[in-house]
N, CA, C and O of each residue as an XYZ file, in Angstrom:
740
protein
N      -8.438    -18.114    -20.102
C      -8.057    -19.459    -20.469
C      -9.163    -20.041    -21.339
O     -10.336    -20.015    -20.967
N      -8.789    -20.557    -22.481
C      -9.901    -21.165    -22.956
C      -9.705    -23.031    -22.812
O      -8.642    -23.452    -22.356
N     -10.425    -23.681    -23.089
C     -10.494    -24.854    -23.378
C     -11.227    -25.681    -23.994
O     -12.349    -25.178    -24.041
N     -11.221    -26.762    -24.540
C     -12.436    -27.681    -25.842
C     -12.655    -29.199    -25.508
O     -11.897    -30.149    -25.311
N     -13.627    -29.073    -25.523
C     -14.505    -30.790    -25.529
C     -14.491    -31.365    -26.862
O     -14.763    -30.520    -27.715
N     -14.263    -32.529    -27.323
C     -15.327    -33.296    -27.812
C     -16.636    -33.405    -28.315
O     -17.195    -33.859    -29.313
N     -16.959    -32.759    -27.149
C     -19.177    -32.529    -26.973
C     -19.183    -31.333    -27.146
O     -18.679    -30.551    -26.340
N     -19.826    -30.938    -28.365
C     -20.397    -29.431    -27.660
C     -21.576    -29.585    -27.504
O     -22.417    -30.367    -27.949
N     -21.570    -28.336    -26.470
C     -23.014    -28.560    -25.211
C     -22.613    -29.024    -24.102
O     -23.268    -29.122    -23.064
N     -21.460    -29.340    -24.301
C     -20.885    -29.781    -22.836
C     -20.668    -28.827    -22.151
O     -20.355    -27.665    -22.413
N     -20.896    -29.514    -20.992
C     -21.159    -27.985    -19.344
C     -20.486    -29.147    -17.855
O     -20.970    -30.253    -17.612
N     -19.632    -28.680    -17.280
C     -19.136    -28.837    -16.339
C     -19.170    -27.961    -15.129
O     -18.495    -26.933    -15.073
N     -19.899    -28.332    -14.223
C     -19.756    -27.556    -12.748
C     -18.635    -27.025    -12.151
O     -17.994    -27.964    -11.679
N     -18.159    -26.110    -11.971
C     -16.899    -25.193    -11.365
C     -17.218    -25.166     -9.852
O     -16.608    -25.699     -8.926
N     -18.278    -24.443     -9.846
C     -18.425    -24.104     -8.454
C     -20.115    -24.528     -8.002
O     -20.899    -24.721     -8.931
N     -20.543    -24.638     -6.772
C     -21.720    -24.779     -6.757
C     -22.215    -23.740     -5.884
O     -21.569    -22.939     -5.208
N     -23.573    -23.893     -6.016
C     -24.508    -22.393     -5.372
C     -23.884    -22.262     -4.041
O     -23.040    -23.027     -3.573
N     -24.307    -21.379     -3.567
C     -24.172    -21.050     -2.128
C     -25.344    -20.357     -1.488
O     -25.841    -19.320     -1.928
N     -25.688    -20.903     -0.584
C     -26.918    -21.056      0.238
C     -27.080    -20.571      1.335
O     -25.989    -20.666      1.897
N     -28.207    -19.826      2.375
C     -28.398    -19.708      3.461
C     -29.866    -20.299      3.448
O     -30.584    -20.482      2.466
N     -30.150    -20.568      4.863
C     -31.180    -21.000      5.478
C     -31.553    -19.658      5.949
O     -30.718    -19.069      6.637
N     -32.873    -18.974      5.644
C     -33.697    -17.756      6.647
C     -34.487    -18.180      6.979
O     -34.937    -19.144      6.359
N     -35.242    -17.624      8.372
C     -36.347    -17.395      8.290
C     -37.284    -16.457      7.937
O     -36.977    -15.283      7.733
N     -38.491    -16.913      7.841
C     -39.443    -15.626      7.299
C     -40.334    -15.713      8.090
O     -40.368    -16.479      9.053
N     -41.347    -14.744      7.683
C     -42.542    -14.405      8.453
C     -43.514    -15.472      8.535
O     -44.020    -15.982      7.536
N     -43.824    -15.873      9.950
C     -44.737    -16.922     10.072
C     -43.958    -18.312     10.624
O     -44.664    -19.276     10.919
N     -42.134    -18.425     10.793
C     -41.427    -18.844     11.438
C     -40.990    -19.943     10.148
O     -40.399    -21.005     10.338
N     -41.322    -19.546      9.134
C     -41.073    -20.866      7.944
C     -39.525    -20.195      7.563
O     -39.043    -19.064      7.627
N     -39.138    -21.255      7.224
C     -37.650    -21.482      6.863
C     -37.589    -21.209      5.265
O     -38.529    -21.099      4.478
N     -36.731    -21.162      5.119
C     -36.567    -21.183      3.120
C     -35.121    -20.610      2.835
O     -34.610    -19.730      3.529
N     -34.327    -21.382      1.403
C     -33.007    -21.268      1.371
C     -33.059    -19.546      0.262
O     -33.812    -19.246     -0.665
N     -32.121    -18.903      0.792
C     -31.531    -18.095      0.099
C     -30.569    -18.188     -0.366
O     -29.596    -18.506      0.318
N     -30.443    -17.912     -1.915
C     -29.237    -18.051     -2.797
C     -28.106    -16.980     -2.680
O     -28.248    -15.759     -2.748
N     -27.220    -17.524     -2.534
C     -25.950    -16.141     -2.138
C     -25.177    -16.110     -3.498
O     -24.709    -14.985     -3.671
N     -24.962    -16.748     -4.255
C     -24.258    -17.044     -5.437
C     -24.986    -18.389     -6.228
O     -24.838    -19.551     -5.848
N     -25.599    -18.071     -7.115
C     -25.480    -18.833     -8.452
C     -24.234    -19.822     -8.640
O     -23.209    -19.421     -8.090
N     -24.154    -20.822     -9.196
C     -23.631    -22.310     -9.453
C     -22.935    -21.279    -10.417
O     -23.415    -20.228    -10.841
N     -21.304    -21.987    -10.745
C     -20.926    -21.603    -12.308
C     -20.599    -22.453    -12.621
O     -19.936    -23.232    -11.936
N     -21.000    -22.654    -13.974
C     -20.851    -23.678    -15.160
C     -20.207    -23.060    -16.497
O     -20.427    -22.004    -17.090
N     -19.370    -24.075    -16.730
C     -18.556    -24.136    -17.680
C     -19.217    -24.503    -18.584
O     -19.491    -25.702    -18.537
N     -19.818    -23.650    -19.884
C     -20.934    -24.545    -20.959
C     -19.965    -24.406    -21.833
O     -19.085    -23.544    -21.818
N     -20.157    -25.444    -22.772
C     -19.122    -25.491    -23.724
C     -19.817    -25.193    -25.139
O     -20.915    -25.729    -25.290
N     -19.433    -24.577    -25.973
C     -20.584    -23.951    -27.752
C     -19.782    -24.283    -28.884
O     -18.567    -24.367    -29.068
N     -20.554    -24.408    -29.422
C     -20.286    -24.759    -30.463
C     -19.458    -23.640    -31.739
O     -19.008    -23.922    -32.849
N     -19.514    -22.373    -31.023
C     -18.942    -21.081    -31.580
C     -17.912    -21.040    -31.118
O     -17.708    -21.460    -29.979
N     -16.801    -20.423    -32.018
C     -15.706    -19.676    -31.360
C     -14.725    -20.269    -31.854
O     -13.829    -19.424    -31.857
N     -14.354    -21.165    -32.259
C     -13.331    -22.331    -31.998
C     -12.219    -21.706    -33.231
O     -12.358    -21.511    -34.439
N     -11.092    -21.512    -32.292
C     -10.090    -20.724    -33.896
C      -8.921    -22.151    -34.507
O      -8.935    -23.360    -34.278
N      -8.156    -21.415    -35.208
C      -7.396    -22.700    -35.999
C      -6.754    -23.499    -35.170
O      -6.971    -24.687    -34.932
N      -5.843    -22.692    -34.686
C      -4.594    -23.889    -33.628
C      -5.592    -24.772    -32.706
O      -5.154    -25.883    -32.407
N      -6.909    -24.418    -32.204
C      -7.396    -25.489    -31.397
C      -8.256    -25.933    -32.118
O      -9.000    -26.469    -31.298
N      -8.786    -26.130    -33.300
C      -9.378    -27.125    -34.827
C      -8.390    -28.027    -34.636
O      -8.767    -29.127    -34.232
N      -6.610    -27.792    -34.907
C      -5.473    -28.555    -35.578
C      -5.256    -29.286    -34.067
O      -4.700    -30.384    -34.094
N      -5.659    -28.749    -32.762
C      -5.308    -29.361    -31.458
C      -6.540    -30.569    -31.572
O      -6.147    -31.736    -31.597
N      -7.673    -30.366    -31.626
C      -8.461    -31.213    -31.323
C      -8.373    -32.495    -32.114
O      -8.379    -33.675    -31.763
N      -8.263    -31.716    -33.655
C      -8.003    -32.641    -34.227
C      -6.941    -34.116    -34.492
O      -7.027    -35.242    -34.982
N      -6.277    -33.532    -34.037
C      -4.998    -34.142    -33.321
C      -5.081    -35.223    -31.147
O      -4.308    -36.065    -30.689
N      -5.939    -34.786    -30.712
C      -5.856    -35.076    -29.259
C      -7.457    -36.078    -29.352
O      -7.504    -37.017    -28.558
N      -8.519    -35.904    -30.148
C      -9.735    -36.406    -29.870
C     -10.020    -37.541    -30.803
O      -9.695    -37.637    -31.987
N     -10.792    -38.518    -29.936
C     -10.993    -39.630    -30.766
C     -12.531    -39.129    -31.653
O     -13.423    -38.629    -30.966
N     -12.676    -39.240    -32.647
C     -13.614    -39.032    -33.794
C     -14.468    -40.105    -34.342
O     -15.509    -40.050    -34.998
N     -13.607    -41.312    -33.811
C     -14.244    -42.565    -34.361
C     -15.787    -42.679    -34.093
O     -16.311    -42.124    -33.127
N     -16.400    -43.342    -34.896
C     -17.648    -43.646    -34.404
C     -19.037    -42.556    -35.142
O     -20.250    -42.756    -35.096
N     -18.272    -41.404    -35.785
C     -19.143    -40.407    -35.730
C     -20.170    -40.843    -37.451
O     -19.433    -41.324    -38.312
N     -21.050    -40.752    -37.699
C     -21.919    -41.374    -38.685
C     -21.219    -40.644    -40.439
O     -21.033    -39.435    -40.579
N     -20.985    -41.500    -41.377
C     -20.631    -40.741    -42.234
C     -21.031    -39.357    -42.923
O     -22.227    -39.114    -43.085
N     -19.991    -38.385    -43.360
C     -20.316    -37.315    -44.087
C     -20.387    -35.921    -42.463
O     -20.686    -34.741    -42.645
N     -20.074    -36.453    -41.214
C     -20.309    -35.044    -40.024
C     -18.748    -34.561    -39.940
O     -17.763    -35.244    -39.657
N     -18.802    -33.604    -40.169
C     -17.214    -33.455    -39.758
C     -16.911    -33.514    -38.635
O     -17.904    -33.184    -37.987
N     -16.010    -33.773    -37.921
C     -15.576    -34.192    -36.719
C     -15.476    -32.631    -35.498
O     -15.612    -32.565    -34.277
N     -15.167    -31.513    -36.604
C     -15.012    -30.145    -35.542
C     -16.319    -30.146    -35.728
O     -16.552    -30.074    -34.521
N     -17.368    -30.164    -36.195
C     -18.789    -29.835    -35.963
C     -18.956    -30.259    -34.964
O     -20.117    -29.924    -34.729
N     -18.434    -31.065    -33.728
C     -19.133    -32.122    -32.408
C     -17.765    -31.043    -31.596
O     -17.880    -31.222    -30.384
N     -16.883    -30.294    -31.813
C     -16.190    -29.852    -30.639
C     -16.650    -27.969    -29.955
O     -16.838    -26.851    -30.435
N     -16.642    -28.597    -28.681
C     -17.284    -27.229    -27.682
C     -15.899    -26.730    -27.265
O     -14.816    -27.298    -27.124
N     -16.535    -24.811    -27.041
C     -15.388    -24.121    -26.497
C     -15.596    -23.899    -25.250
O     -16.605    -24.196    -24.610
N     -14.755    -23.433    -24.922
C     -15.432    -22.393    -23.512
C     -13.985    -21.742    -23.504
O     -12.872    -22.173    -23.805
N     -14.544    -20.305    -22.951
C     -13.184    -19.266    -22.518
C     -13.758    -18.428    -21.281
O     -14.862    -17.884    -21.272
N     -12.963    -18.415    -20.391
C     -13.535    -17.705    -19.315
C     -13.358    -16.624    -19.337
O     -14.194    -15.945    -18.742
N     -12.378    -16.014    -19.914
C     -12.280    -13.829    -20.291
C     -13.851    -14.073    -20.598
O     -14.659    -13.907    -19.685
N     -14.188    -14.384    -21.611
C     -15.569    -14.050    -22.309
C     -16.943    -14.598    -21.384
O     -18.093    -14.201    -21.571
N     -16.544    -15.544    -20.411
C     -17.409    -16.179    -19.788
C     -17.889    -14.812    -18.710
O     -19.030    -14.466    -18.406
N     -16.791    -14.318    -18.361
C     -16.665    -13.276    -17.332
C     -16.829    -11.789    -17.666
O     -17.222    -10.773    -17.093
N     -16.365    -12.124    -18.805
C     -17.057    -10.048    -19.223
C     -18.986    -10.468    -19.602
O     -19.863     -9.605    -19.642
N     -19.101    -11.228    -19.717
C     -20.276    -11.301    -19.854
C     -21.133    -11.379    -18.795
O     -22.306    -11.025    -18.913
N     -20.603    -11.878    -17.589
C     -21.645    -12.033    -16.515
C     -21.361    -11.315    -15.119
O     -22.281    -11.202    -14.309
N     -19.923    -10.771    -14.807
C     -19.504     -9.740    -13.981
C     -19.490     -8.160    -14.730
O     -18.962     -7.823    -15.790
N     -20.321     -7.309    -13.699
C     -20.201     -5.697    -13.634
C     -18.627     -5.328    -13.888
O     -18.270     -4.898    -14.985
N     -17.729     -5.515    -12.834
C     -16.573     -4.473    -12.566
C     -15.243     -4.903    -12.787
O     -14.789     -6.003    -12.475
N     -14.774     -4.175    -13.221
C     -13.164     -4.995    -13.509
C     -12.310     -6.309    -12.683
O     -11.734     -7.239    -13.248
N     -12.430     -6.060    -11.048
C     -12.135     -6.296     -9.615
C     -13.093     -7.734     -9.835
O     -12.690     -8.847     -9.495
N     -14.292     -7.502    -10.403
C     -14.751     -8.996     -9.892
C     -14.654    -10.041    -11.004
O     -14.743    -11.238    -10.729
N     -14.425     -9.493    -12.588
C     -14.253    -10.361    -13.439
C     -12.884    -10.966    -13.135
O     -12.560    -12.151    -13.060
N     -11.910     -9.459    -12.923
C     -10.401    -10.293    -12.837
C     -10.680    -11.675    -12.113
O     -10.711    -12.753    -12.706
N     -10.865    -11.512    -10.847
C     -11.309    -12.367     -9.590
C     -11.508    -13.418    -10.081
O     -10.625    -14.247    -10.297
N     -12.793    -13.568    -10.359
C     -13.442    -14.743    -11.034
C     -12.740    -15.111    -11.830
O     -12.461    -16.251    -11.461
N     -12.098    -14.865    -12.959
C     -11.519    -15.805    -13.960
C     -10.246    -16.278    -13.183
O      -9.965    -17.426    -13.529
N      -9.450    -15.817    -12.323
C      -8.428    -16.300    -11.828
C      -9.388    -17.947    -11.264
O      -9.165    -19.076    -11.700
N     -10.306    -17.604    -10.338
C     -10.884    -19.416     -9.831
C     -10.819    -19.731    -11.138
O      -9.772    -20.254    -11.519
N     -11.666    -19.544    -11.909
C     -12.462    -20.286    -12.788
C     -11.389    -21.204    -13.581
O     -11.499    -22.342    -14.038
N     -10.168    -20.168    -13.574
C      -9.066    -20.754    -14.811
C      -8.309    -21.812    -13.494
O      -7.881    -22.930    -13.782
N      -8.254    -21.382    -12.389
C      -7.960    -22.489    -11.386
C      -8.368    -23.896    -11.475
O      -7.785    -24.914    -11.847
N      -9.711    -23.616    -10.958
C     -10.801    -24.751    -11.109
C     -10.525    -25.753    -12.478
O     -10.658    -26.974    -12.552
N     -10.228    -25.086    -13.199
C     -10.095    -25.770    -14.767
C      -8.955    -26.574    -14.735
O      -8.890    -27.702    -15.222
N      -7.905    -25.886    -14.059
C      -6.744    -26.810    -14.197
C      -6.583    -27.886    -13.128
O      -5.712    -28.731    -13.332
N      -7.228    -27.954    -12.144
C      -7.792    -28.372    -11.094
C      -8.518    -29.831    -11.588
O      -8.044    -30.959    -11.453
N      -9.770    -29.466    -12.178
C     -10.163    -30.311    -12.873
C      -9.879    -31.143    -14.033
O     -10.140    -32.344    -13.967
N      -9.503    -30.771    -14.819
C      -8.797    -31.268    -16.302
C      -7.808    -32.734    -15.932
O      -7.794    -33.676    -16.723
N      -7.207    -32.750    -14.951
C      -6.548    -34.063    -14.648
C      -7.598    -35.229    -14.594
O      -7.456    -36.391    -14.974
N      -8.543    -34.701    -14.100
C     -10.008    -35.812    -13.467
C     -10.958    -36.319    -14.761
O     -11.870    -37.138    -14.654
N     -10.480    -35.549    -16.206
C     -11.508    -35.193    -16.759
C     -10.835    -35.529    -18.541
O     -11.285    -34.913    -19.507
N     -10.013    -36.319    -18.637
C      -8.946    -35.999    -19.571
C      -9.471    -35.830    -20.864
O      -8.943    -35.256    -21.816
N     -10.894    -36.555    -20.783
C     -11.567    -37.159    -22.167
C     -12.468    -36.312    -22.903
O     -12.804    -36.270    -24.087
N     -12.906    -35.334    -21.390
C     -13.970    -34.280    -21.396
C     -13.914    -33.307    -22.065
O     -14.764    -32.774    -22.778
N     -12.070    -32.849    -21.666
C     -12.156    -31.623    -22.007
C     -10.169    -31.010    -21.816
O      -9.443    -31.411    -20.906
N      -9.862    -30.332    -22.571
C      -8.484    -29.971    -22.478
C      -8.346    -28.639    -22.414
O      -9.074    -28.000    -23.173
N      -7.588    -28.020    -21.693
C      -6.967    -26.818    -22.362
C      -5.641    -26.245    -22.987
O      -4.470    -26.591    -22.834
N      -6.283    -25.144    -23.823
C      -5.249    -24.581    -24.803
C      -4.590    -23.738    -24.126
O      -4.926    -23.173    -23.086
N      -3.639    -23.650    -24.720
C      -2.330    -22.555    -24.689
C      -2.727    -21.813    -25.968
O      -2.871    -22.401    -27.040
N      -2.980    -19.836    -25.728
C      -3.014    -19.631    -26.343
C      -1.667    -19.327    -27.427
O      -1.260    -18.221    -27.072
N      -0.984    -19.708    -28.338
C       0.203    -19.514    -29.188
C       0.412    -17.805    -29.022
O      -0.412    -16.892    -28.969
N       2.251    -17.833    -28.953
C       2.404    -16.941    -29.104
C       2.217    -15.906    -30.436
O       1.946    -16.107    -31.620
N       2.465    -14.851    -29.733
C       1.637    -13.943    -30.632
C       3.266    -13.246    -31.902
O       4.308    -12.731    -31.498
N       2.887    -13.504    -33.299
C       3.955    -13.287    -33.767
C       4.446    -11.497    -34.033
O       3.687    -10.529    -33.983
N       6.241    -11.491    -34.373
C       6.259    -10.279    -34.434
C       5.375     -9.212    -35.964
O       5.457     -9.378    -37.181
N       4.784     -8.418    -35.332
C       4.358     -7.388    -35.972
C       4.762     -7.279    -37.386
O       4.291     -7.688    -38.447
N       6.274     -6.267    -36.880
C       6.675     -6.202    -38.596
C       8.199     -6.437    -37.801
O       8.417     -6.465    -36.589
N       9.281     -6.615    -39.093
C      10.868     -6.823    -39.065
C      11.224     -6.081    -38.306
O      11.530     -6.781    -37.340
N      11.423     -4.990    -38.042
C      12.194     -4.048    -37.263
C      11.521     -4.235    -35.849
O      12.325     -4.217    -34.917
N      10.728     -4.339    -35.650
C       9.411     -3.935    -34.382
C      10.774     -3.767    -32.874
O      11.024     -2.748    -32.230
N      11.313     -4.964    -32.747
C      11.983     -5.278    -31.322
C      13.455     -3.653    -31.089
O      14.099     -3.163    -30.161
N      13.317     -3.464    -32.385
C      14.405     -2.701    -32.381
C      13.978     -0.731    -32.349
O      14.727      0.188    -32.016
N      13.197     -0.694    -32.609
C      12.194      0.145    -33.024
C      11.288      1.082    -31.235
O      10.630      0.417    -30.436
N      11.517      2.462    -31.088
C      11.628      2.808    -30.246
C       9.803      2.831    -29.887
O       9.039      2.514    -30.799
N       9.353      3.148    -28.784
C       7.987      3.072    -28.651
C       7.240      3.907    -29.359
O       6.293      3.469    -30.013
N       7.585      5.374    -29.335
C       6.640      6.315    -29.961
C       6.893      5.707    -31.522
O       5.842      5.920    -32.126
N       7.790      5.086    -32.354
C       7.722      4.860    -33.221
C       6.652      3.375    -33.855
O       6.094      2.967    -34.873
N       6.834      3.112    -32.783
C       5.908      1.802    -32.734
C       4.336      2.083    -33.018
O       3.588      1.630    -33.884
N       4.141      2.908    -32.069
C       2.771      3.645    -32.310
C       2.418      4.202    -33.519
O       1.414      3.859    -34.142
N       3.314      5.171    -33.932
C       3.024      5.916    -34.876
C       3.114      4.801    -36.306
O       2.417      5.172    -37.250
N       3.563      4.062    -36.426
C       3.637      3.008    -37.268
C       2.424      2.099    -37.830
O       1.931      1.955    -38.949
N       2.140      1.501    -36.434
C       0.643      0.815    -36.022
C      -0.412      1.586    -36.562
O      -1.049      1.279    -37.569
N      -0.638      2.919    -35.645
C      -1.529      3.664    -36.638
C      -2.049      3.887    -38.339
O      -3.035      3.947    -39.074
N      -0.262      3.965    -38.285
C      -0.445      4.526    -39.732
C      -0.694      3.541    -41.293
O      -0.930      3.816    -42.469
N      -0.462      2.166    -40.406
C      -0.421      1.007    -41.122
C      -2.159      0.034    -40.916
O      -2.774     -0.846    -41.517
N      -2.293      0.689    -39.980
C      -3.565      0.789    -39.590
C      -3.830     -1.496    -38.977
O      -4.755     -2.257    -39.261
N      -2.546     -1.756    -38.144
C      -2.022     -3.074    -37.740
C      -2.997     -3.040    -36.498
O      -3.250     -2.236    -35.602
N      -3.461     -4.415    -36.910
C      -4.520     -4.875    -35.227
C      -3.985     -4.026    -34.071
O      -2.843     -3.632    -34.309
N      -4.372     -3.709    -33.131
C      -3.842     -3.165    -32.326
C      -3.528     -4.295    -31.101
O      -2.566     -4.352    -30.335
N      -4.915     -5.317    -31.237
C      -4.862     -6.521    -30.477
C      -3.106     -7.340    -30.742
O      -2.197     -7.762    -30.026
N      -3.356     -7.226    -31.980
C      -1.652     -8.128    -32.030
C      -0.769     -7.168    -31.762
O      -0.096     -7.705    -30.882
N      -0.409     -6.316    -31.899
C       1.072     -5.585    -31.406
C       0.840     -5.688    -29.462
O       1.592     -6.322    -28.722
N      -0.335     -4.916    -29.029
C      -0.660     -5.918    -27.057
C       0.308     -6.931    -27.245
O       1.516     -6.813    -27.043
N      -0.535     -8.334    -27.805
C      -0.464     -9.448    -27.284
C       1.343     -9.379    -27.668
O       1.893     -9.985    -26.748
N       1.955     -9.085    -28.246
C       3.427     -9.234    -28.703
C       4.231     -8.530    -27.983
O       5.335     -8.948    -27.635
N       3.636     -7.056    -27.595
C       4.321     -6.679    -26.707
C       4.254     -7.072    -25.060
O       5.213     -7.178    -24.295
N       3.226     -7.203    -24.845
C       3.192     -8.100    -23.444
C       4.050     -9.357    -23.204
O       4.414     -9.752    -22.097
N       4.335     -9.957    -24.445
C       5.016    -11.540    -24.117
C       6.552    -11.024    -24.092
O       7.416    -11.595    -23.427
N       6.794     -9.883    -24.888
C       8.066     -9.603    -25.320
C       8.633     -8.252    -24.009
O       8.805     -8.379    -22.796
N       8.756     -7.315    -24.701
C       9.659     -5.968    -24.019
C       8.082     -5.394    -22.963
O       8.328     -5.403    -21.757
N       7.321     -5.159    -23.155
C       6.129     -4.926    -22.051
C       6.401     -3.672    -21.407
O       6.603     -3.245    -20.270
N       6.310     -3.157    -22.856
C       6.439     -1.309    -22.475
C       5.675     -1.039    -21.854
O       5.115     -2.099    -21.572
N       5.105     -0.120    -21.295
C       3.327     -0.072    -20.381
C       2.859      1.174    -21.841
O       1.730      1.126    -22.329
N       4.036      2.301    -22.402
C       2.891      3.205    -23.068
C       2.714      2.520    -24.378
O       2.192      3.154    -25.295
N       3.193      0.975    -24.606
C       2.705      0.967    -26.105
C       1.242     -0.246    -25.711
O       0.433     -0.620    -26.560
N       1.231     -0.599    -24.464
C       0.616     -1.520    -23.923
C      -1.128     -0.374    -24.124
O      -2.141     -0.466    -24.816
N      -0.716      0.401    -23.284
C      -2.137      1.035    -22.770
C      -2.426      2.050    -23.908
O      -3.472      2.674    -23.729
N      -1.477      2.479    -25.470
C      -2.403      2.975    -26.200
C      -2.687      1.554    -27.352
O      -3.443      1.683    -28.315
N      -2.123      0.545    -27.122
C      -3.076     -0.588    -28.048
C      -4.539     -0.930    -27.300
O      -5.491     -1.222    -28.023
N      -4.688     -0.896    -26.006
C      -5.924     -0.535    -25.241
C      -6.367      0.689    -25.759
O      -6.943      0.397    -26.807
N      -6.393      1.397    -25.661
C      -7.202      2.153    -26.051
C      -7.461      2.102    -27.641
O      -8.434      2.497    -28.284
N      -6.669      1.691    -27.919
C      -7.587      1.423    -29.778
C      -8.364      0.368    -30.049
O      -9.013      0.163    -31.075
N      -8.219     -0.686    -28.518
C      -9.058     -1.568    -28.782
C     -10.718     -1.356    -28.111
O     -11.724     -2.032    -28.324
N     -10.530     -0.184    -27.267
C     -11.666      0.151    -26.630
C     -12.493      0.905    -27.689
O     -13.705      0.752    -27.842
N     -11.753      1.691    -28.365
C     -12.077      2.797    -29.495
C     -13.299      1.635    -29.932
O     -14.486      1.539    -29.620
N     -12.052      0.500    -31.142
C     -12.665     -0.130    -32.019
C     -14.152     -0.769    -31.176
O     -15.290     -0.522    -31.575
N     -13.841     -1.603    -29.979
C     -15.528     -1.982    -29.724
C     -16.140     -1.052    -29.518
O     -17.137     -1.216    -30.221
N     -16.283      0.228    -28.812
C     -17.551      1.241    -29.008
C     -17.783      1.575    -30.561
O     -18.984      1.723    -30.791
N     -16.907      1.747    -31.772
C     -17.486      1.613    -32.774
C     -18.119      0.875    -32.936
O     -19.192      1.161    -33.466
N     -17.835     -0.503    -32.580
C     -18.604     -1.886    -33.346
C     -19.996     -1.649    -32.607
O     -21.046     -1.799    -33.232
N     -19.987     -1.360    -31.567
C     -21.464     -1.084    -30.760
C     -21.859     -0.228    -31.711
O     -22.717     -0.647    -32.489
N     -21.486      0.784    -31.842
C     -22.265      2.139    -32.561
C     -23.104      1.797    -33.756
O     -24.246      2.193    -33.989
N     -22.229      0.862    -34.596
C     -22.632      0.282    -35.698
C     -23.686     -0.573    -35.834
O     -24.495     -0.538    -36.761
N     -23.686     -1.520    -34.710
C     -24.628     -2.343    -34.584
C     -25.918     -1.818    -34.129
O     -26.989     -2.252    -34.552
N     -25.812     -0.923    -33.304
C     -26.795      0.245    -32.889
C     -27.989      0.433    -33.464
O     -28.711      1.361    -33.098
């Protein structure tokens, strides 16, 4: 789920630490941290068109000193990215972003001014034929046309939600980031 402020730099509390009381040696007390606080920071990166044309549209701008553009002052936050970044294992990112995207909607009623979230837009069709067009042909198409692999996923998931055209656009998207690592390397 992503969502946008107004402020960027804006950070909202989700969850807060979690604590034990031990003792230690010498009978002194002291808190142990069981979990880290999560915060929702909001950046100034990221921000794609439909939520530029959303903000621009939902946020008051007034006030801002002449010549700043108004998306220069709006923060993102997305929790997929919040969560591949700070969870190890598949099991605990899923996890976590399910609260986190909870918490958000949870909050957002309390918060209207703060901060909104987007719907990401559906994802359009590929090419003309696509819906009609059998799976292995789909693939072999994609390939050969050399089509995001991310957009035919996201289209087929909303739409027919084949699983084999699902899990080899995964894998071309896994391909492509270990290249991009390699490269950057």
């Amino acid at each position: 789920m992503r969502a946008i402020s107004p402020y960027a730099r804006y950070g909202i509390q989700l969850f807060g630490a979690r604590e034990k009381v031990v003792t230690i040696e010498g009978g002194y007390s002291q808190y142990q941290i069981l979990q880290e606080p999560v915060v929702a920071q909001f950046d100034k990166l990221g921000l794609m068109d439909h939520e530029a044309d959303l903000a621009l549209k939902t946020f008051d701008f007034s006030g801002l000193p002449e010549g700043i553009p108004p998306l220069s002052r709006v923060g993102v936050f997305d929790s997929e990215a919040f969560c591949l970044d700070r969870y190890d294992t598949e099991d605990e990112r899923r996890s976590m972003q399910v609260q986190i995207d909870e918490r958000l909607k949870d909050l957002q009623p309390r918060f209207p001014t703060q901060f909104i979230l987007v719907e990401t837009p559906l994802a359009e069709r590929p090419w003309g034929s696509y819906d009609k067009d059998s799976a292995e042909d789909i693939i072999t198409l994609q390939e050969r046309l050399e089509i995001d692999p991310t957009w035919v996923r996201r289209y087929e998931e909303e739409n027919q939600n084949r699983i084999e055209i699902i899990e080899r656009m995964r894998e071309q998207e896994q391909e492509r980031s270990q290249e991009e690592i390699t490269v950057e390397a």
